[in-house]
ChimeraX commands (.cxc) that place a marker at each C-alpha (Angstrom):
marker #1 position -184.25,35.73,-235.21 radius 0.5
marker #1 position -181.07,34.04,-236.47 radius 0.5
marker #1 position -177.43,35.06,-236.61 radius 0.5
marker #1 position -175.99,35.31,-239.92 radius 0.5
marker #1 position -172.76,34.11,-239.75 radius 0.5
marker #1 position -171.40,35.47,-242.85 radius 0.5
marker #1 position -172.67,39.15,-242.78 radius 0.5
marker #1 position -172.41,38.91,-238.65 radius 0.5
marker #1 position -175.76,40.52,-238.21 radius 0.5
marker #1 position -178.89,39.29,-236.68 radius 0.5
marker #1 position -182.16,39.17,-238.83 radius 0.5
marker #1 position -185.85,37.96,-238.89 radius 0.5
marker #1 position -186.21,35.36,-241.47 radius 0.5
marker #1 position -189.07,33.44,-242.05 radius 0.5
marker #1 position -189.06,29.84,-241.86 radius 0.5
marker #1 position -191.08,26.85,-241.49 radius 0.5
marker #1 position -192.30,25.11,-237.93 radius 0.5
marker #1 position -191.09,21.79,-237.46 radius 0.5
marker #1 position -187.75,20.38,-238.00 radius 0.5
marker #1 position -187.42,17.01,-240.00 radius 0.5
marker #1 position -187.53,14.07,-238.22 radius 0.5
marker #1 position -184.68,11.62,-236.91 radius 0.5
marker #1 position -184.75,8.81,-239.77 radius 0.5
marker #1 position -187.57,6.45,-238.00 radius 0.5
marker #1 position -190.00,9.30,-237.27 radius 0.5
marker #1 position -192.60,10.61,-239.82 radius 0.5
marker #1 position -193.65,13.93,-238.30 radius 0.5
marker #1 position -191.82,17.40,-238.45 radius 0.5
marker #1 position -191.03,18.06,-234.53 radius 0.5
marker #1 position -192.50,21.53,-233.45 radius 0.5
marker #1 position -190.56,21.09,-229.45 radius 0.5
marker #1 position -187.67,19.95,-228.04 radius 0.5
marker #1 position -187.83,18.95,-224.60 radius 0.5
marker #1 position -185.22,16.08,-224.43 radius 0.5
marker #1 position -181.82,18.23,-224.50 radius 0.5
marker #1 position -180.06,15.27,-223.77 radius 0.5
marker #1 position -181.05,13.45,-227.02 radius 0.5
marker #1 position -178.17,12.53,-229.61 radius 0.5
marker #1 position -180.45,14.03,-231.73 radius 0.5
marker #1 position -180.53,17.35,-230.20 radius 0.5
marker #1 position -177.52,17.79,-228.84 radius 0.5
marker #1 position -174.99,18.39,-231.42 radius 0.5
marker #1 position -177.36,21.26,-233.04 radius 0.5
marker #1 position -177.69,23.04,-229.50 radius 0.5
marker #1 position -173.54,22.86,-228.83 radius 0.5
marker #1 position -173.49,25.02,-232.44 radius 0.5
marker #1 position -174.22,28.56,-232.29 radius 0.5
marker #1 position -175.42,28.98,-235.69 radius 0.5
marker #1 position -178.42,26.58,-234.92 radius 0.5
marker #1 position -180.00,28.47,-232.05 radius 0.5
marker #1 position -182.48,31.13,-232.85 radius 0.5
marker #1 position -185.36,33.38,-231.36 radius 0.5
marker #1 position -188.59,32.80,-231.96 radius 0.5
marker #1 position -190.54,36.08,-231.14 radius 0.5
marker #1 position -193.88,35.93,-229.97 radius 0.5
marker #1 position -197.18,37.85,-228.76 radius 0.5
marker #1 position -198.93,35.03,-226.69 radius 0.5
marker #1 position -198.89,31.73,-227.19 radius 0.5
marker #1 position -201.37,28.90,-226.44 radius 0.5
marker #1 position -202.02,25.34,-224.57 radius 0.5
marker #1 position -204.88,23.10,-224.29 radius 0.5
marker #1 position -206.12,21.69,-221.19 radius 0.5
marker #1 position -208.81,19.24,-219.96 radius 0.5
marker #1 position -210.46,16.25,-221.03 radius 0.5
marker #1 position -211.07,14.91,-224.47 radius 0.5
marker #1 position -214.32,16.54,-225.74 radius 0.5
marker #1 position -214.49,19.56,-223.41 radius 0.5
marker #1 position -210.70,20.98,-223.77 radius 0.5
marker #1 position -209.99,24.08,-223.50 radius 0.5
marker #1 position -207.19,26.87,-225.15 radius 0.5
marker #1 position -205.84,28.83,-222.97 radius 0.5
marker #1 position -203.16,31.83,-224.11 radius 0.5
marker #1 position -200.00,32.87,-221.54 radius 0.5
marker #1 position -198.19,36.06,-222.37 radius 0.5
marker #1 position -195.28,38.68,-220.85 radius 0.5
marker #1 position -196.97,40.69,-218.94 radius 0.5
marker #1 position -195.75,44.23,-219.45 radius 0.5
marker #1 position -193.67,42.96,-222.81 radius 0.5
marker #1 position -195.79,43.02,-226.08 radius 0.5
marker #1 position -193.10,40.78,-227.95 radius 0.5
marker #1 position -190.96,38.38,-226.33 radius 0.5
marker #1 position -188.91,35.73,-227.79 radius 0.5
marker #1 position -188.80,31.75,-227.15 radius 0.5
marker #1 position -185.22,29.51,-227.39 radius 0.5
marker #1 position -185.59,27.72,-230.53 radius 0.5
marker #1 position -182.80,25.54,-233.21 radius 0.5
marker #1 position -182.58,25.81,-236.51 radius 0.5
marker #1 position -182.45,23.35,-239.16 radius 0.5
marker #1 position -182.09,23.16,-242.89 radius 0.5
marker #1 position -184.30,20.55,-245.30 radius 0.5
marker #1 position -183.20,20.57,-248.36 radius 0.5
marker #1 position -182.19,24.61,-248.07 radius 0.5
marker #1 position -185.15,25.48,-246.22 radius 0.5
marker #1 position -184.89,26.57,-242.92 radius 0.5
marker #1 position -187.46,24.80,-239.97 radius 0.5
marker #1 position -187.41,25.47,-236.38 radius 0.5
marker #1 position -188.43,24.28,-233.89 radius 0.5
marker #1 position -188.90,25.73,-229.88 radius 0.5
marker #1 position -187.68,24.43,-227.02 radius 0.5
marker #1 position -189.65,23.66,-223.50 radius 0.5
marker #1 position -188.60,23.22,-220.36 radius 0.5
marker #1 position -191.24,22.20,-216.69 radius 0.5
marker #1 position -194.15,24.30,-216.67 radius 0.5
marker #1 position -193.78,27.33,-214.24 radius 0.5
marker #1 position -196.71,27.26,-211.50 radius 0.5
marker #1 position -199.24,29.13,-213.49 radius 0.5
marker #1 position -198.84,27.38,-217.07 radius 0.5
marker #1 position -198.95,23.84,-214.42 radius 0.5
marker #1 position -202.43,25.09,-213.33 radius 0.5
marker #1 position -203.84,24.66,-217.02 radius 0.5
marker #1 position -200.97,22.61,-218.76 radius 0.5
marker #1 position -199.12,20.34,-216.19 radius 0.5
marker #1 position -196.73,18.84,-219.55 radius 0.5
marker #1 position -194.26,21.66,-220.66 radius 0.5
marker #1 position -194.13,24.86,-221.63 radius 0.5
marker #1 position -191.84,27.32,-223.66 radius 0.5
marker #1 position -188.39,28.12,-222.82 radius 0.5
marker #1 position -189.02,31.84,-221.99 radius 0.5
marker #1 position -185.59,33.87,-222.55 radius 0.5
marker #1 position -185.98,37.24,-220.56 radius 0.5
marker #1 position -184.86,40.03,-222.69 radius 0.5
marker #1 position -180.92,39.97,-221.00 radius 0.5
marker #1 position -180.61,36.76,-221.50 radius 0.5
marker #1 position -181.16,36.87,-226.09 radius 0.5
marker #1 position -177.24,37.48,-226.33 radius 0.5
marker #1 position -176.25,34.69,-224.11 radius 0.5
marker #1 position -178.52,31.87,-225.80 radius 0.5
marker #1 position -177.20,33.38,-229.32 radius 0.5
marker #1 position -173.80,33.33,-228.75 radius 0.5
marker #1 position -172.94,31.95,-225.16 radius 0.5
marker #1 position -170.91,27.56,-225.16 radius 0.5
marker #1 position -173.53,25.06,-224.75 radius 0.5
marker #1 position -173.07,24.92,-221.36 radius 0.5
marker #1 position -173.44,28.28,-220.30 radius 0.5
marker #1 position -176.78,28.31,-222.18 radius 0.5
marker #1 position -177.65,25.36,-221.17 radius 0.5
marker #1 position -178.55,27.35,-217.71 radius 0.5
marker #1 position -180.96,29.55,-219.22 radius 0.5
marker #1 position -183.27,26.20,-219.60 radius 0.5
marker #1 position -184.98,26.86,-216.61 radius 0.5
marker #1 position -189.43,28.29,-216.34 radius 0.5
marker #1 position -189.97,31.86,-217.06 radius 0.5
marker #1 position -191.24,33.11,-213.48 radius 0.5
marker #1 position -195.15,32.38,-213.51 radius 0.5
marker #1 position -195.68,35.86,-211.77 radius 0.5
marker #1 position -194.39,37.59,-214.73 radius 0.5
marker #1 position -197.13,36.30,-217.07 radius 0.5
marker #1 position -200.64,36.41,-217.95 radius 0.5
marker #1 position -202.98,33.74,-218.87 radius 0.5
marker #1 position -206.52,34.27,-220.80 radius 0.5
marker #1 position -209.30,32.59,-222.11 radius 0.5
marker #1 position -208.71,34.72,-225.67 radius 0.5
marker #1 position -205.69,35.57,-227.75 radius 0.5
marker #1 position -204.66,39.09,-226.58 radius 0.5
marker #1 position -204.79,40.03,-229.95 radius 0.5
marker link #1:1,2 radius 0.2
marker link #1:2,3 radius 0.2
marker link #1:3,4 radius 0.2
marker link #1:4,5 radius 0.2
marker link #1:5,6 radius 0.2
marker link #1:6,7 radius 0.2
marker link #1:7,8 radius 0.2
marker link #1:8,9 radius 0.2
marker link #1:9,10 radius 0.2
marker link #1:10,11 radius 0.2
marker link #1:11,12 radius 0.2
marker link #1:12,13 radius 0.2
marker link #1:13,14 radius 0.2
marker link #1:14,15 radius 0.2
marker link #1:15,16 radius 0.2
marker link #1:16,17 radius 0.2
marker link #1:17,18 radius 0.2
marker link #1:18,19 radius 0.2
marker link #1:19,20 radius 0.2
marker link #1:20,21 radius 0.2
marker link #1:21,22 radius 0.2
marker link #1:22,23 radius 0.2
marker link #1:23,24 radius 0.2
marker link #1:24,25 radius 0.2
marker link #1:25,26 radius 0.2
marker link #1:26,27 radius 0.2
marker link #1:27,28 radius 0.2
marker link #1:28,29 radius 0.2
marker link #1:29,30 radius 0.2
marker link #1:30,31 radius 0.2
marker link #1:31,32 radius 0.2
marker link #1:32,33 radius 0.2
marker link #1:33,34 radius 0.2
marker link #1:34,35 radius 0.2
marker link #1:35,36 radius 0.2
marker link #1:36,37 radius 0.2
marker link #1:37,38 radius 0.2
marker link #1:38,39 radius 0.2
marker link #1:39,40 radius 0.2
marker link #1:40,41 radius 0.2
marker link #1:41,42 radius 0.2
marker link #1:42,43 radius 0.2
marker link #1:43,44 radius 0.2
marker link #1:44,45 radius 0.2
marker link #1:45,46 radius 0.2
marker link #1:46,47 radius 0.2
marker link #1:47,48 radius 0.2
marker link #1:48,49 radius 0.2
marker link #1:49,50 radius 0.2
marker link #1:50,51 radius 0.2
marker link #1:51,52 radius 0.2
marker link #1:52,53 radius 0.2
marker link #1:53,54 radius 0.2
marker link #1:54,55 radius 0.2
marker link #1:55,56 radius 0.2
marker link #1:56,57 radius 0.2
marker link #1:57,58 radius 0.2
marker link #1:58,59 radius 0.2
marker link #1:59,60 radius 0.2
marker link #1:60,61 radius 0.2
marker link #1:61,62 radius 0.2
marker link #1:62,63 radius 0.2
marker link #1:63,64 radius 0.2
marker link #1:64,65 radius 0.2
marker link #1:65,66 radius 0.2
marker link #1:66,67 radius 0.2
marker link #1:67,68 radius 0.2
marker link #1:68,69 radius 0.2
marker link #1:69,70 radius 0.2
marker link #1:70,71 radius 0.2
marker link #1:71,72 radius 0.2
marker link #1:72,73 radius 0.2
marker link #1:73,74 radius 0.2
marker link #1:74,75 radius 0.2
marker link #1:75,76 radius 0.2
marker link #1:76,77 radius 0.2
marker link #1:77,78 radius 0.2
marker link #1:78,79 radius 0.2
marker link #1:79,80 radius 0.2
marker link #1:80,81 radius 0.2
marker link #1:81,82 radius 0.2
marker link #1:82,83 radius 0.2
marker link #1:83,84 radius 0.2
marker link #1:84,85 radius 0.2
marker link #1:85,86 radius 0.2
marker link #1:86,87 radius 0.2
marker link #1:87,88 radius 0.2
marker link #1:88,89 radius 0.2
marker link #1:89,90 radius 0.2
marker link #1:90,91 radius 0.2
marker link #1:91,92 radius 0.2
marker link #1:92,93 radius 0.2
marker link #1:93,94 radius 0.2
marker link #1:94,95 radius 0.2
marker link #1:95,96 radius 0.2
marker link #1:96,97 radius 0.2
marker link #1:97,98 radius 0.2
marker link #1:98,99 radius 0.2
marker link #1:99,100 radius 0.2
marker link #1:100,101 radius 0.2
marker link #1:101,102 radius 0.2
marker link #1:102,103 radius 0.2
marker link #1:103,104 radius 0.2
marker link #1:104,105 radius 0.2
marker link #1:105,106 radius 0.2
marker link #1:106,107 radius 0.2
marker link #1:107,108 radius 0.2
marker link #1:108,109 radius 0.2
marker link #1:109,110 radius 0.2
marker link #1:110,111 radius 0.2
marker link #1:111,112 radius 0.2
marker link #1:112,113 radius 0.2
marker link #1:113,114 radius 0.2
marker link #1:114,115 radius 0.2
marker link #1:115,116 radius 0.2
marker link #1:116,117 radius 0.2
marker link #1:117,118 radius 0.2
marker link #1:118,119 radius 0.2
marker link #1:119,120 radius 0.2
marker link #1:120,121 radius 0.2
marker link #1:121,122 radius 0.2
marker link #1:122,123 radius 0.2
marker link #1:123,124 radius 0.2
marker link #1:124,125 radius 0.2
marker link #1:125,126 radius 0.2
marker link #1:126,127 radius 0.2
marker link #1:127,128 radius 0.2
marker link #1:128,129 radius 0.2
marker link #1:129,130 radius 0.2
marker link #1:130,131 radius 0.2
marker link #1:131,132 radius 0.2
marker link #1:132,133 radius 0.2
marker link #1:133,134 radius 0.2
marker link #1:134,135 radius 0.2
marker link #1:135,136 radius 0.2
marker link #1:136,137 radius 0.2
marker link #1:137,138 radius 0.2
marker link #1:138,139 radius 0.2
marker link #1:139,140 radius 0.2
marker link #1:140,141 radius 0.2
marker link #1:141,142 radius 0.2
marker link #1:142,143 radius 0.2
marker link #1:143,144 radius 0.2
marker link #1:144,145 radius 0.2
marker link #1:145,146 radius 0.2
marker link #1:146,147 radius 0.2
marker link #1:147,148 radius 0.2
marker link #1:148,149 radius 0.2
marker link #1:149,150 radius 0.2
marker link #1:150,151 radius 0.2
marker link #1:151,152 radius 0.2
marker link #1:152,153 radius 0.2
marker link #1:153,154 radius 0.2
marker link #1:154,155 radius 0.2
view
């Protein structure tokens, strides 16, 4: 979900994961984790560049190389929740890409790297709309106990 500045309305839009690269990388980048990065911080101090990213589940690997294993975290009691994320535009066509913050205790029991920023449902307004340094406090693990963790997509 994105605000549209002009008509002043929020909307779901689609638009493609991964944002383009800085100029020596070759990849699209699917998560921001370094919010300190020149590259990431003028795009997170603009309004217009941070987005929702609504979700059902969403999945991490863990183990070793040749017996890993998927595992899929959701909200309990919330069949759609929504994930900070920043907007970008390649040539006209908007990319995303979601940000992570430390893994709360359950998501560091499978996936000790990073995990999704989480926004609980009062806190959508205040990433959308709230100075870079207000929102910058919402960066912080969803609480562990408030999610659910399977072998299968709850789908």
């Amino acid at each position: 979900m994105i605000r549209d500045e002009k008509w002043r309305v929020r909307r779901v839009r689609p638009m493609f994961w991964g944002v383009p690269p800085p100029p020596r990388g070759t990849d699209p980048i699917t998560s921001v984790r370094n919010l300190d990065s020149p590259f990431w911080v003028g795009t997170l101090r603009h309004t217009e560049f941070r987005c929702l990213i609504p979700a059902t589940s969403f999945a991490l690997w863990s183990g070793p190389a040749g017996a890993r294993r998927q595992h899929w975290f959701a909200v309990a009691e919330q069949p759609i929740f929504a994930m900070a994320g920043i907007v970008r535009f390649a040539d006209e066509i908007p990319t995303f890409a979601m940000l992570t913050t430390d893994p709360n205790r359950l998501v560091a029991h499978h996936h000790p790297g990073a995990m999704p920023l989480i926004l609980p449902a009062e806190a959508h307004e205040r990433w959308l709309t709230a100075d870079w340094k207000d929102a910058q406090g919402l960066v912080t693990p969803f609480p562990g106990q408030a999610m659910t963790v399977s072998d299968a997509p709850p789908f």
